[in-house]
Structures are given as structure tokens and as C-alpha cells.
C-alpha positions in Angstrom: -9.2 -36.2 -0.9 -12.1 -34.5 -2.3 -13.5 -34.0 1.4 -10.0 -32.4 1.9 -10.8 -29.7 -0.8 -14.3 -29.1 -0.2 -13.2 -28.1 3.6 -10.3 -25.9 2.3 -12.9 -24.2 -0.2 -15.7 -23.8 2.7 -12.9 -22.7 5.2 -11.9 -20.1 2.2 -16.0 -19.1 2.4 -15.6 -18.7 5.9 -12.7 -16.7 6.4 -14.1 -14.6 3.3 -17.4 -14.2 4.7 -15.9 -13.1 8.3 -13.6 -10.3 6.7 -17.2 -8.6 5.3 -18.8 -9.4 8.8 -17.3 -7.9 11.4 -14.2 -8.2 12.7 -12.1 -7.3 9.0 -9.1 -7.3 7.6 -6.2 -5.9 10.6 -4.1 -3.4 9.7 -1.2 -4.9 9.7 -2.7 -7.3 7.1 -4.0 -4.6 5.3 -1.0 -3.0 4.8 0.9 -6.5 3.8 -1.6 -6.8 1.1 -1.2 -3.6 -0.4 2.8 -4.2 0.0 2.2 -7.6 -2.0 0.3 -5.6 -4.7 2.8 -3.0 -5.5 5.7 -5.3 -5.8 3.7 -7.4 -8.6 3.6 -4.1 -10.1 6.9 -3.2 -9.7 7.8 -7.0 -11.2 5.5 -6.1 -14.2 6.9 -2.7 -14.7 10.1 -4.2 -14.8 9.1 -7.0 -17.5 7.7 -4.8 -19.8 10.5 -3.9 -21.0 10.6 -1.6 -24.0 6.5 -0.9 -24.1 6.1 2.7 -23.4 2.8 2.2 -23.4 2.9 -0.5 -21.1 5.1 0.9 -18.2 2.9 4.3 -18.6 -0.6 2.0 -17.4 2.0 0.2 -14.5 2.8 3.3 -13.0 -0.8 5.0 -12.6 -1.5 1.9 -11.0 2.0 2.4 -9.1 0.8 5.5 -8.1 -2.5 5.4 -7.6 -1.4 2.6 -5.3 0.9 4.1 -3.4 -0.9 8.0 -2.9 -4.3 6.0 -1.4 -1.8 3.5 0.8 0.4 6.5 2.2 -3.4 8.0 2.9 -4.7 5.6 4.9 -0.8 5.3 6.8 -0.3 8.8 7.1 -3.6 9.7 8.6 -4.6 6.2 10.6 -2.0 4.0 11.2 1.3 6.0 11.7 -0.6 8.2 14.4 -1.4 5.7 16.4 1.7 3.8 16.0 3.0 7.1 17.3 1.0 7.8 20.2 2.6 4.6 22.1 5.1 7.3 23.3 7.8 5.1 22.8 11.4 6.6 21.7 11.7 4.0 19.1 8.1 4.1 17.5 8.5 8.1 17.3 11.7 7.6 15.4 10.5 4.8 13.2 7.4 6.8 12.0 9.6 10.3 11.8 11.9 7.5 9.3 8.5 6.4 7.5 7.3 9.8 6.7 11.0 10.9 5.8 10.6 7.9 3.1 7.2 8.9 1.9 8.5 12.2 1.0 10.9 10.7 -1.0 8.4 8.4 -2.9 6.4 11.8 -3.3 9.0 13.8 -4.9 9.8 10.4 -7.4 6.6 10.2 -7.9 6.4 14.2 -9.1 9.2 14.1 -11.2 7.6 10.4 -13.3 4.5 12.4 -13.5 6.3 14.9 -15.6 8.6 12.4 -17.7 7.1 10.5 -20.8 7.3 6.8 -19.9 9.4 7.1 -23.7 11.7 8.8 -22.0 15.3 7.5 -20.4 15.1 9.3 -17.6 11.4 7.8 -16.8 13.6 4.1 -16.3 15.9 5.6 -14.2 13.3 7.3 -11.9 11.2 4.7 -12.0 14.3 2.5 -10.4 14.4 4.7 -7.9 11.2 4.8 -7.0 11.4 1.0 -6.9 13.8 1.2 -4.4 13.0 4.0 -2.3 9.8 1.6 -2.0 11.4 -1.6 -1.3 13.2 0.1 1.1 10.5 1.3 2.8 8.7 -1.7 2.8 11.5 -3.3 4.6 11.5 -0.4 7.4 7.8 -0.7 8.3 7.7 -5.1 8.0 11.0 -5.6 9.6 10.5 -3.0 12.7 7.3 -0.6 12.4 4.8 -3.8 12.5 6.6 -5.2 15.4 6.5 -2.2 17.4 3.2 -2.0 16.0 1.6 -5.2 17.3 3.5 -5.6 20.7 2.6 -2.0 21.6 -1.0 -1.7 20.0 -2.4 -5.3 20.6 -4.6 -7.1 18.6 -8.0 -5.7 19.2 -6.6 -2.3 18.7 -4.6 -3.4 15.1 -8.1 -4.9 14.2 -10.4 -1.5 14.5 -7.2 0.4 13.0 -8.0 -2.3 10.1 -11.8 -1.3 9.9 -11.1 2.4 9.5 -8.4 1.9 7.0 -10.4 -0.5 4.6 -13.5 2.6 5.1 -11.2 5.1 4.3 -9.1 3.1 1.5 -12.5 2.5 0.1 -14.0 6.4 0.1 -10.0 7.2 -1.5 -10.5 4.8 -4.4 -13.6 5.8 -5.5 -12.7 9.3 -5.3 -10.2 8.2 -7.7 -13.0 6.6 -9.7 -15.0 9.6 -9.9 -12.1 12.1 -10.5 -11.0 9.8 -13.5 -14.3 10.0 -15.2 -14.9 13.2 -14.9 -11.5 13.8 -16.5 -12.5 11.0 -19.3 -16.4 13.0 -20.1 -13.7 16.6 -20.2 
């Protein structure tokens, strides 16, 4: 047995140290993970409860999320997802932007609600939705479409310039919120 775990933990170091060496993280993948990360989110949002305070953190980490994910979509992936030419690709991404406008305008509106407010819970449903929604759209048919049309070596560089570009966005975020802390 303790063979057993010491070859999961070195296939773990493996697969870990492959993801900084080279080939990376696909896109597909990519976007998975960042799906997983905003339904935790969601799950906490949706535990705290009464907390204003709380549910005020969970959504700038909703939305930082979601701005620097619809980024690296809008400008990387959904392009080329696009340029396969095919009538159903075209219409899924035309569906997908259509969906991040939505989130967008949710988005506004919670920026300018108090997370005190009653309103702020109802929005904040919404956006849940409109999310959830959307993440069905682009796992159930978009990432289909996505891998039979783009292949794998083509998913996998898409992967490399959406980590570099998800990385740049972040710490632009990093940067802009301490400038506004040292205001």
C-alpha cells in the first residue's frame, strides 16, 4: 500500500512538473478549472447567508473571476473556436458572447448595490444563473465543437496563451488594487 501512494504522489509531481514545462494546461482544461472555481464561489455565496460582509468578499472574487475568464474567452478561445467556419460554432459563440453581456450588465448593476441590500440577493441569483447557464452552453456543446474541430495540439497552445494572458490580467488586478489600497 504505501508503494501505491508514493507512486500516486510522484505521478502528482510529474503531471505537476509537466504543466510548468512545456506542454501546459489545454484550454479546455483551463476553462473547466476556472468553471469549478466560480461554482465553489457561488456555493459559498450562497452559504453565507445573512453576512453582508461575507457575500460583499464572494462577489469581488465572483467578479474578478469572471471579468479575467471572459478575457482570456473573448479574445483567445472564442476566436478561434470561430474561425472553424462552421455554422454551428459561429452560432454557439454569437450565444456565448450574447451570455457574457448578460453576466456584464448583472455584474454592473451588483457593483452598484450594497451587498446589505435585498436587491443585491436577488441579482446575485441571477447572476448565478445566467452563469450556470452558460457554463452548460460552452461544456455541453462549445467544448465539443471545440475539440473535434481544433484538435488537440491546437487546444494545447490556445492553453499556453490563455494561462500567459490570464496571468498578465491578474496581476494587473494586483497592481490596480494596491494602488487603490496606498489612495
Amino acid at each position: 500500500m504505501k508503494g501505491n501512494a508514493k507512486h500516486k504522489n510522484d505521478s502528482k509531481k510529474n503531471k505537476s512538473r509537466q504543466t510548468h514545462n512545456g506542454k501546459g494546461t489545454n484550454a479546455i482544461d483551463l476553462l473547466m478549472k476556472d468553471h469549478e472555481t466560480v461554482q465553489g464561489l457561488f456555493a459559498q455565496f450562497e452559504r453565507a447567508r445573512e453576512d453582508a460582509r461575507k457575500k460583499g468578499m464572494l462577489f469581488e472574487k465572483i467578479r474578478d473571476e469572471l471579468q479575467v475568464h471572459t478575457k482570456i474567452e473573448e479574445e483567445i478561445f472564442y476566436p478561434a473556436v470561430a474561425e472553424m467556419g462552421t455554422d454551428r460554432a459561429e452560432d454557439d459563440i454569437e450565444r456565448c458572447h450574447d451570455d457574457h453581456e448578460v453576466v456584464d450588465e448583472l455584474l454592473n448593476e451588483l457593483q452598484s448595490l450594497s451587498p446589505g441590500d435585498s436587491d443585491f440577493d436577488e441579482r446575485m441569483t441571477d447572476l448565478i444563473r445566467a452563469v450556470r447557464k452558460h457554463i452548460e452552453l460552452e461544456q455541453g456543446e462549445v467544448f465539443k465543437e471545440a475539440r473535434s474541430g481544433l484538435g488537440e495540439e491546437k487546444i494545447e497552445e490556445l492553453g499556453r496563451d490563455m494561462e500567459q494572458l490570464k496571468r498578465a490580467l491578474k496581476q494587473e488586478t494586483m497592481g490596480s488594487e494596491g494602488s487603490e489600497a496606498r489612495e
